[in-house]
C-alpha positions as CSV (number, residue, x, y, z in Angstrom):
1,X,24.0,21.9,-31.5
2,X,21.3,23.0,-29.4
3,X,21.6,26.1,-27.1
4,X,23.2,25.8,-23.6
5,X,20.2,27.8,-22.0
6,X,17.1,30.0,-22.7
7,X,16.0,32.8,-20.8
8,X,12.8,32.5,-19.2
9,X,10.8,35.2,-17.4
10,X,8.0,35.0,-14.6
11,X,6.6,37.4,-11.9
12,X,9.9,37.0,-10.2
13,X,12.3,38.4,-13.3
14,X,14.3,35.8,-15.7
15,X,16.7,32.6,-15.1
16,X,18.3,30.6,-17.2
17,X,17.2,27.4,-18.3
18,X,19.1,24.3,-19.5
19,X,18.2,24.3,-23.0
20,X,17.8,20.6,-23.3
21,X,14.7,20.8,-20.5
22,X,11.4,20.3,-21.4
23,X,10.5,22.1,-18.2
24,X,10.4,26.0,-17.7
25,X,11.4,28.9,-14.9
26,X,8.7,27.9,-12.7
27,X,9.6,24.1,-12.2
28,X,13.2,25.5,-11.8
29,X,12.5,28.1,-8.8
30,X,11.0,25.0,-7.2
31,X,13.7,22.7,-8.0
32,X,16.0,25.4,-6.2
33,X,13.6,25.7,-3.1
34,X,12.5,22.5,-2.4
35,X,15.6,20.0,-1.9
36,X,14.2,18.0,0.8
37,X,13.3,14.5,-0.2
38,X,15.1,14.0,-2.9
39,X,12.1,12.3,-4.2
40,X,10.5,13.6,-7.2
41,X,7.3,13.7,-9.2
42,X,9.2,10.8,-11.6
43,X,9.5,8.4,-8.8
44,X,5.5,7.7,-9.2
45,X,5.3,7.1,-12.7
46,X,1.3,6.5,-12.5
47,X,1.1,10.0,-10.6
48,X,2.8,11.4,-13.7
49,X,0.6,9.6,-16.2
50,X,-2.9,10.7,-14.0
51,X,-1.5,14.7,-14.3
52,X,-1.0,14.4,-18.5
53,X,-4.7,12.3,-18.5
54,X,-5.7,15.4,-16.5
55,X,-4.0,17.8,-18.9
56,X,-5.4,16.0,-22.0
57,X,-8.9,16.1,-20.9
58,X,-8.9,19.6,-19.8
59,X,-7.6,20.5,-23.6
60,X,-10.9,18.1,-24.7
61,X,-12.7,20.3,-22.6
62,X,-11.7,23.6,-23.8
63,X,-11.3,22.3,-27.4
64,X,-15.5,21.2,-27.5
65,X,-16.4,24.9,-26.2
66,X,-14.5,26.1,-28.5
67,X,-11.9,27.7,-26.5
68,X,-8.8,26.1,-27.7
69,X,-8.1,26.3,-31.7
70,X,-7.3,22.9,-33.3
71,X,-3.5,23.3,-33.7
72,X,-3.0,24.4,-29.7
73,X,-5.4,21.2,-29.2
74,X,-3.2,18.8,-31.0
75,X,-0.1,20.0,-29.7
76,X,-1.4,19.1,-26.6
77,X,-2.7,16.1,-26.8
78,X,-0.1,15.0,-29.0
79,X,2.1,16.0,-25.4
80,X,0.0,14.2,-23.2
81,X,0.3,11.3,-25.2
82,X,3.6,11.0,-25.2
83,X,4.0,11.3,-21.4
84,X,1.2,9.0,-21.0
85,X,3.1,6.3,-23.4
86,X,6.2,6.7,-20.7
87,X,7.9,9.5,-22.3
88,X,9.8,12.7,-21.2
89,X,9.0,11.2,-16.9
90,X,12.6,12.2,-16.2
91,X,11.7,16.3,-17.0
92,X,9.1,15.8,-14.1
93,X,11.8,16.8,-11.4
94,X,10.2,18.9,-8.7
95,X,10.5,17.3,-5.5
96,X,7.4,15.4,-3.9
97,X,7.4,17.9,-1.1
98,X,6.8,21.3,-1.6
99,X,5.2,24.6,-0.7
100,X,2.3,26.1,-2.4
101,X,-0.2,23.1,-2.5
102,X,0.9,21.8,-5.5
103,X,1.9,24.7,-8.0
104,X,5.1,23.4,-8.5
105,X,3.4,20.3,-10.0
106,X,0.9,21.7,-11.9
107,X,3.1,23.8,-13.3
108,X,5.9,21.0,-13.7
109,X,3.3,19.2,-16.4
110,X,1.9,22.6,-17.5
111,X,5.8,23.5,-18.7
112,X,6.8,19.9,-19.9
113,X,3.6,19.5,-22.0
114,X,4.4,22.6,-23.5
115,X,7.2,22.9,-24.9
116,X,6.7,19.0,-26.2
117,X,3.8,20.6,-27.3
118,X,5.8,23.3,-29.2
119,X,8.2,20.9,-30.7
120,X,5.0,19.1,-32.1
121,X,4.2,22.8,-33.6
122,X,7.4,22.8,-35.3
123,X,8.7,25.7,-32.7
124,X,11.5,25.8,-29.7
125,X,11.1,25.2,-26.4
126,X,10.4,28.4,-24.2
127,X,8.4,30.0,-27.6
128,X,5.4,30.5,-25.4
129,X,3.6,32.9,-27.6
130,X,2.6,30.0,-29.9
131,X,1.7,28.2,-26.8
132,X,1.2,28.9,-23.2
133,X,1.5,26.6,-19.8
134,X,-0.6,29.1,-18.5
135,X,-3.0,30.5,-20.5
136,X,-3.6,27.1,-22.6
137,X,-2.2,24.3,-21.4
138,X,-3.6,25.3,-18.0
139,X,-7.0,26.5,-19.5
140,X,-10.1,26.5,-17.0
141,X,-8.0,25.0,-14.4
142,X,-6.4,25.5,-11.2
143,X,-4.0,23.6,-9.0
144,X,-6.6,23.3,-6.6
145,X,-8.3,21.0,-8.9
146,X,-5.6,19.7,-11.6
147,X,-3.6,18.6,-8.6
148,X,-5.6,16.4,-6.2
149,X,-7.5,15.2,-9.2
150,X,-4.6,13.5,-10.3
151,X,-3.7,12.3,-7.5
152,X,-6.6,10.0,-7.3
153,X,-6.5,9.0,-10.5
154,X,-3.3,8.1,-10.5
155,X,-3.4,6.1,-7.3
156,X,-6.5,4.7,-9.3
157,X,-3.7,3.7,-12.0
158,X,-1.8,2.0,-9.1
159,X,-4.7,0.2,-7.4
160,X,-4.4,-3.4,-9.4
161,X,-0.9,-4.0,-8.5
162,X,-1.5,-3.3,-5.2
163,X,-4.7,-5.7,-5.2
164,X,-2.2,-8.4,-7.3
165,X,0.5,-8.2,-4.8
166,X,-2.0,-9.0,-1.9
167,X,-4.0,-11.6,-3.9
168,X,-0.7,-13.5,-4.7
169,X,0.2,-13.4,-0.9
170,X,-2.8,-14.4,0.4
171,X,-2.6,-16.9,-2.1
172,X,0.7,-18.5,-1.1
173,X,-0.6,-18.9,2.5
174,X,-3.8,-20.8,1.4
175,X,-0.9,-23.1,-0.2
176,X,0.8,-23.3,2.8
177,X,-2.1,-24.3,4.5
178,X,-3.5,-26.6,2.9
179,X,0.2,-28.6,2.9
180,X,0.2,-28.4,6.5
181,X,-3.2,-29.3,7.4
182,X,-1.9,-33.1,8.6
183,X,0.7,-31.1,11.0
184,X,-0.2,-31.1,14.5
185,X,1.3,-28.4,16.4
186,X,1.0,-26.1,20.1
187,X,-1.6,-23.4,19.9
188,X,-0.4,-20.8,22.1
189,X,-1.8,-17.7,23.9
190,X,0.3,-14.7,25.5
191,X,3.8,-17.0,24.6
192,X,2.1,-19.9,26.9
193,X,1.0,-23.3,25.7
194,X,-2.7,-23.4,25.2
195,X,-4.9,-26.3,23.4
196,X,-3.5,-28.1,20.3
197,X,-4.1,-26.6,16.3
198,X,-2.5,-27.8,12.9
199,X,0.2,-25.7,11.3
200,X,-2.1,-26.0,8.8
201,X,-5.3,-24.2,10.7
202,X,-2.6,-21.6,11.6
203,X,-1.5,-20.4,7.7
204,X,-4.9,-20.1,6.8
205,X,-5.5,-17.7,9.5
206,X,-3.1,-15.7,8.1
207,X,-4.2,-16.2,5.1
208,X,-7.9,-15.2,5.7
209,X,-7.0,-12.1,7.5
210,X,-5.3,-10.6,4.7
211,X,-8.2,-11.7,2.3
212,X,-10.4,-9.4,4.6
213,X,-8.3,-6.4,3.6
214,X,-8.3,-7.6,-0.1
215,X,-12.1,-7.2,-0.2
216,X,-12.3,-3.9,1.6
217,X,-9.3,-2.5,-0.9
218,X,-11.0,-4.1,-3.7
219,X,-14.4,-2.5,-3.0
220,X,-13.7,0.9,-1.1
221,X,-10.5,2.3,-2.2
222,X,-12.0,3.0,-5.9
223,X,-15.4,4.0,-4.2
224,X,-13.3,6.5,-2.3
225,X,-11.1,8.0,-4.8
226,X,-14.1,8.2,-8.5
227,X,-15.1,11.3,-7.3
228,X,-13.0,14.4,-8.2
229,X,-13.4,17.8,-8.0
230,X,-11.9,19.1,-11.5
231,X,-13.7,21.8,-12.9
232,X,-14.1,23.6,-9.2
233,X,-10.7,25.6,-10.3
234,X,-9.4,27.9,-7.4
235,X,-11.5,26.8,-4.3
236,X,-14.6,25.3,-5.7
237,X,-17.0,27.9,-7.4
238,X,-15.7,27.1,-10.9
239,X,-14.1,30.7,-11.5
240,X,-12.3,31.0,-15.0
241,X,-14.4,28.2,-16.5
242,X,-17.3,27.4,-19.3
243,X,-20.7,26.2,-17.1
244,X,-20.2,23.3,-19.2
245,X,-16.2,22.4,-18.8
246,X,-17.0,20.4,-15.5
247,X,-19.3,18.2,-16.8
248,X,-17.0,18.0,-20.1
249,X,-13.8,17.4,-18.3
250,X,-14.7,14.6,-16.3
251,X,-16.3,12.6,-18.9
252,X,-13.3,12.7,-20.7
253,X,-11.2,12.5,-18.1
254,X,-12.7,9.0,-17.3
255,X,-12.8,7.7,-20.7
256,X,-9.0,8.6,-20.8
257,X,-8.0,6.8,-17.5
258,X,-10.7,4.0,-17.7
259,X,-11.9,4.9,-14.4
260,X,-15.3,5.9,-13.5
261,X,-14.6,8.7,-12.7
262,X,-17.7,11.3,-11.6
263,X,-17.8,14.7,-10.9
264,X,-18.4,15.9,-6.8
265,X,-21.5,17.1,-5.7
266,X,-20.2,19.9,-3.4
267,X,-16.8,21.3,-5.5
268,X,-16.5,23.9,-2.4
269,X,-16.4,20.6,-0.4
270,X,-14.1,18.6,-2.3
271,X,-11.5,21.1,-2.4
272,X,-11.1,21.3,0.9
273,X,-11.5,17.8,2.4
274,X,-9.2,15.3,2.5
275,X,-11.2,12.6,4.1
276,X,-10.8,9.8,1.1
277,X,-7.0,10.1,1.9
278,X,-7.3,9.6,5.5
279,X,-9.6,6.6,5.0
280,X,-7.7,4.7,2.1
281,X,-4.6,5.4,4.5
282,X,-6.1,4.1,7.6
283,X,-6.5,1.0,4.9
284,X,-3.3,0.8,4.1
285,X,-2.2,1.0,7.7
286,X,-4.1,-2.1,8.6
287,X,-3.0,-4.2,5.9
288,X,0.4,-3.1,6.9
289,X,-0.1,-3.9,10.8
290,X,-1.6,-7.6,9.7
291,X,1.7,-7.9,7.7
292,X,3.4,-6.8,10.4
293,X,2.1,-9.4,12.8
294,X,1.9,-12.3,10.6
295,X,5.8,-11.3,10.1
296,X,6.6,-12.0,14.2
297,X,4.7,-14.7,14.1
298,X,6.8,-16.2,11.4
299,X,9.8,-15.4,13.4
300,X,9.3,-16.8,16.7
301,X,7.9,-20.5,14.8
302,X,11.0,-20.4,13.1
303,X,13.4,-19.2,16.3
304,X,16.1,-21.4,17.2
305,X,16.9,-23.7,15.3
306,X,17.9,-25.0,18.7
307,X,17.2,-23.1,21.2
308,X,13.5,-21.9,19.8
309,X,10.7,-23.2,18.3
310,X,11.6,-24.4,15.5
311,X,8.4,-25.3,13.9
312,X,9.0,-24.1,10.6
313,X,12.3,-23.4,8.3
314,X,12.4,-19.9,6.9
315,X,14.3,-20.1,2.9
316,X,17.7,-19.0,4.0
317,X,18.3,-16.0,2.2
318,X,21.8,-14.8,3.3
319,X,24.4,-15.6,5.9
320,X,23.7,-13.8,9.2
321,X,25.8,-12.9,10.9
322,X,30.1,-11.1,10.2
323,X,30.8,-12.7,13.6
324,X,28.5,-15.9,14.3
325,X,29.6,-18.6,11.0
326,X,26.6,-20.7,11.0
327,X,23.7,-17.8,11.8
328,X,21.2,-17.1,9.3
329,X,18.6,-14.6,10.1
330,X,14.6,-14.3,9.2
331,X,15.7,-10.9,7.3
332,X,12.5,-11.5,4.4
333,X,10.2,-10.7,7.8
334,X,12.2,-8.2,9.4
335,X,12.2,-6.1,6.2
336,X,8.4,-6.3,6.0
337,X,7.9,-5.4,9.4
338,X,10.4,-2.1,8.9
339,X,7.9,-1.6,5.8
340,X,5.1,-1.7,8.3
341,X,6.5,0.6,10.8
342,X,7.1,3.5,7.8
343,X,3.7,2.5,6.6
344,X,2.5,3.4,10.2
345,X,4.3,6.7,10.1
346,X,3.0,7.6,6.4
347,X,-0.1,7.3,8.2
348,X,0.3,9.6,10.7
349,X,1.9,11.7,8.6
350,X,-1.3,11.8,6.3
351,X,-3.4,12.5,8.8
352,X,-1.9,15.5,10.7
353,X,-1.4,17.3,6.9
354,X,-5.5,16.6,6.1
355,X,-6.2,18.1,9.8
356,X,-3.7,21.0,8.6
357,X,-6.0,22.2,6.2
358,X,-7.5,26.0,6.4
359,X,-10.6,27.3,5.5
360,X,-11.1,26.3,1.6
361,X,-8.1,24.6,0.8
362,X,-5.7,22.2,2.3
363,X,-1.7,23.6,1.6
364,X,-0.4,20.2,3.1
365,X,-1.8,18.4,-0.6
366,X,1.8,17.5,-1.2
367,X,2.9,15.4,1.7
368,X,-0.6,13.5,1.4
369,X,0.3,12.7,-2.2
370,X,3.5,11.5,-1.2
371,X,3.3,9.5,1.6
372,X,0.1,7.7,0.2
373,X,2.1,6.9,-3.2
374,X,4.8,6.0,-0.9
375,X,2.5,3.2,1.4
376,X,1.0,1.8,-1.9
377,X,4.6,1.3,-3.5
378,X,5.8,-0.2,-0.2
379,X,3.3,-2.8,0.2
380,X,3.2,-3.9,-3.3
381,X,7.0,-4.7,-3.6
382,X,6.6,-5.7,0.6
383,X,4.0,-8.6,-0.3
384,X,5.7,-8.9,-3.2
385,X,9.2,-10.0,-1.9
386,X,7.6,-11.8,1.3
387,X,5.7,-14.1,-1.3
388,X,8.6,-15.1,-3.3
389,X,11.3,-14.6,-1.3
390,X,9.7,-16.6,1.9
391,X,6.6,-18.0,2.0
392,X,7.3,-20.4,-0.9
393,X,10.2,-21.9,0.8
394,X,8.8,-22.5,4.2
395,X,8.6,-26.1,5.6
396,X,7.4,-27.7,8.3
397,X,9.4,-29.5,11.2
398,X,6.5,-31.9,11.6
399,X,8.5,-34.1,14.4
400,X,9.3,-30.9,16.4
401,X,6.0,-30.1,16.2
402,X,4.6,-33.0,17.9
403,X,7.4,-33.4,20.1
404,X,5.9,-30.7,21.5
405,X,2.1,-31.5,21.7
406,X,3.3,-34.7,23.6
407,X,5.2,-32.5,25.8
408,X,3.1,-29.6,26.8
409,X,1.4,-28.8,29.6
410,X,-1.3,-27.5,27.8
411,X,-2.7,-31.0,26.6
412,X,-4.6,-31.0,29.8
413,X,-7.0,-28.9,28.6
414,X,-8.1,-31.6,26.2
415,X,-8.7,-33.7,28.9
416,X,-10.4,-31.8,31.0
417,X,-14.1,-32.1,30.0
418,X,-13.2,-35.9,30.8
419,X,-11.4,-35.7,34.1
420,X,-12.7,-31.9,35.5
421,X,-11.5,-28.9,36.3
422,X,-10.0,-29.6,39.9
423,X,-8.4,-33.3,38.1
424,X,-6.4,-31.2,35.8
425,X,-5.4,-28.6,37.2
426,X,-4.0,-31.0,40.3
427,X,-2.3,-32.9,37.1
428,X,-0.8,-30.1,35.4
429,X,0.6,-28.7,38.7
430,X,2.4,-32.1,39.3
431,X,3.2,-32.2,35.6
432,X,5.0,-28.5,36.0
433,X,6.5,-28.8,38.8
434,X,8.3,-32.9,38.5
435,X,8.8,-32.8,34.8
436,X,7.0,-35.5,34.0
437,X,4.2,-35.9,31.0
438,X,0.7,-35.1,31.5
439,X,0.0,-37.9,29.8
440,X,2.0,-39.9,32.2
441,X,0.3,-38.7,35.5
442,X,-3.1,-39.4,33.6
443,X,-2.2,-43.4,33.0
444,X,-0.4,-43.7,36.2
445,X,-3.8,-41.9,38.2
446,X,-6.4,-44.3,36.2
447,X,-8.3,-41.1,35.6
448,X,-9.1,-42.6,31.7
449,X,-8.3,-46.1,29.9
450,X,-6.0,-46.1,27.0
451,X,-8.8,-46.6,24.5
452,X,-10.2,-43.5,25.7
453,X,-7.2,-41.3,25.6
454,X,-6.3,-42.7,22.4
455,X,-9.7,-41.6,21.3
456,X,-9.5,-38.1,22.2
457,X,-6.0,-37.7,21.1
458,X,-7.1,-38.0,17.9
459,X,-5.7,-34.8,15.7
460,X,-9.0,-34.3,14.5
461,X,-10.5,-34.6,17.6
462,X,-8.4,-31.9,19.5
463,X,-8.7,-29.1,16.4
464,X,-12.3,-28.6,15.9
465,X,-15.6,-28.9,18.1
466,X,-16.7,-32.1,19.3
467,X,-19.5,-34.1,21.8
468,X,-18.5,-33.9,25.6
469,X,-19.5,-36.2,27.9
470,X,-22.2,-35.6,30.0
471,X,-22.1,-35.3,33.7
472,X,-24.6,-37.1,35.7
């Protein structure tokens, strides 16, 4: 049977451990201190992988200068293997938000790797004479590079499902668009009619917008985050290391992960600034605020069914209403726009802790790493369900659609490089105000012959440039 607890010891004086943990005192104060989110480190399984890859390549380091013996060595990368393969995520329990810049992480994977490191030696957990969180798993290291090293990499980890998601949505739409391009449809500016568009010109927009973002993610985000500063320990200068454990470190940090990693220039710099954040969250926000908007614009085409739009059916999802039998709401785009919103906040959030940085380092670390783990995971599962769960299944009410070309005021403006400016507006005020069809009023006047109207009427004639007439 294994014991109930072991007694550690830190600056502080001893508690008692549960016995089954792979994690030690420290993790343990800051499990007691820190019950805010509820959140922790295990919820972002990539940021848990990037902190053993960190770990691991630190021992590589160490291990090359001859600084860590070969037993210590395999016991810790043996460790870090492990929790790289999935293994031992539910010991990383500190909450995402915490004092201290990050300790309580660091030392969260410092204590889980090891004592699985210790098992691997054949010892029990807490033995820490045979091998140290401190003194060797944390070897030439600091927080204050450890930490926001992994971060990056492990949003690096992250970055391809993101990119997926958004390819697949953006994807969906070009579907959509291309099997509406035959619909004719009501363009429409400030909610008021304007000049005539396909449903199919109208998807592709939305389509194209979001392929903007997936360029600029594609191409910037990894630019932004392949520069770390590990090896700059406490705040930059490199204190407690070999001259040659940056240079070390990185390279095998990089080989580990598969990222490019490369070391920063300035490590007094890189410690400090949290400008990559701020950037790839300001990228983040955007994609969320296009998502946002394409989201109301799917609700109001497919308002009604009677009394709105009604220009495209939404895939029912659920029944909408406990009061109105029959209702079924646009809930798919109501979630995503909610998603936007916190998106939006993350944001904010993100960059009020990178402006709360002081002198050379920046405490607020923690909420950064959360909330931008937080945007990614929302807007992958966000696109995600919007592409499956709603774009798929939309259809066009083609007959609606032109129901509404015929009827709308705005089909004057068609006319009007025919007729003039004073000629239409004169018709679409009598239009307005009697009811009747612009169209109608047009015949009725003589202003242009049937062929002619016909003519421009064309679908493809009213959706793209053409020849005017010219005015003598």
């Amino acid at each position: 049977m294994s014991v109930a607890f072991r007694c550690e010891k830190d600056l502080l004086g001893s508690l008692e451990v549960p016995g089954d943990a792979y994690y030690g005192i420290q993790t343990l104060r800051a499990v007691d201190n820190f019950r805010l989110t509820g959140v922790p480190l295990s919820h972002y399984p990539k940021f848990v992988i990037a902190l053993a890859m960190v770990k691991q390549a630190a021992a590589d380091a160490n291990h090359q200068l001859g600084y860590l013996n070969d037993e210590k060595h395999q016991a810790i990368t043996g460790a870090c293997r492990k929790v790289i393969d999935g293994e031992f995520h539910d010991q990383f329990v500190v909450d995402m938000i915490q004092g201290g810049a990050g300790t309580s992480t660091n030392m969260n994977a410092n204590e889980v790797i090891a004592n699985i490191g210790l098992e691997l030696m054949g010892h029990a957990r807490g033995e820490y004479h045979y091998l140290h969180p401190n003194n060797d798993v944390n070897m030439a290291q600091s927080t204050n590079d450890a930490y926001p090293t992994a971060i990056r990499v492990g949003l690096l980890l992250g970055h391809h499902y993101l990119l997926d998601s958004l390819d697949n949505l953006a994807g969906a739409l070009t579907d959509k668009g291309n099997e509406f391009s035959h619909v004719l449809k009501m363009g429409r500016t400030q909610l008021q009619d304007a000049v005539p568009m396909t449903l199919g010109q109208e998807f592709h927009a939305f389509a194209n917008t979001l392929k903007e973002d997936l360029q600029h993610l594609n191409r910037m985000a990894p630019e932004l985050l392949v520069e770390v500063n590990l090896g700059g320990t406490a705040i930059g200068t490199g204190i407690n290391s070999d001259p040659e454990y940056q240079r070390i470190a990185v390279a095998r940090l990089a080989e580990i992960s598969g990222m490019p990693l490369r070391p920063a220039l300035d490590l007094v710099e890189a410690t400090s600034d949290m400008g990559a954040f701020v950037l790839i969250s300001g990228m983040l926000k955007r994609l969320a605020v296009k998502l946002s908007k394409i989201c109301n614009d799917l609700r109001l085409l497919s308002s009604g069914p009677r009394t709105g739009f009604n220009e495209i059916n939404l895939p029912p999802r659920q029944p909408g209403s406990s009061i109105m039998p029959g209702k079924v709401n646009p809930v798919i785009p109501e979630a995503v726009n909610q998603v936007a919103f916190d998106i939006i906040g993350n944001d904010l959030a993100v960059t009020m802790a990178a402006e709360g940085g002081q002198l050379q380092l920046n405490v607020m670390e923690p909420l950064i790493a959360y909330r931008t783990f937080d945007s990614v995971r929302l807007l992958t599962r966000a696109m995600t369900m919007l592409e499956e769960h709603c774009i798929k299944g939309i259809t066009a009410n083609e007959e609606r659609c032109l129901e509404l070309v015929e009827n709308s005021i705005g089909l004057i403006t068609a006319l009007n490089p025919w007729i003039g400016y004073d000629n239409a507006t004169r018709i679409a005020r009598e239009a307005l105000t009697s009811g009747r069809g612009v169209l109608e009023l047009v015949r009725e006047e003589k202003l242009l012959d049937d062929d002619t109207l016909t003519d421009i009427l064309r679908p493809a004639n009213m959706i793209a440039p053409r020849l005017k007439p010219l005015r003598g």
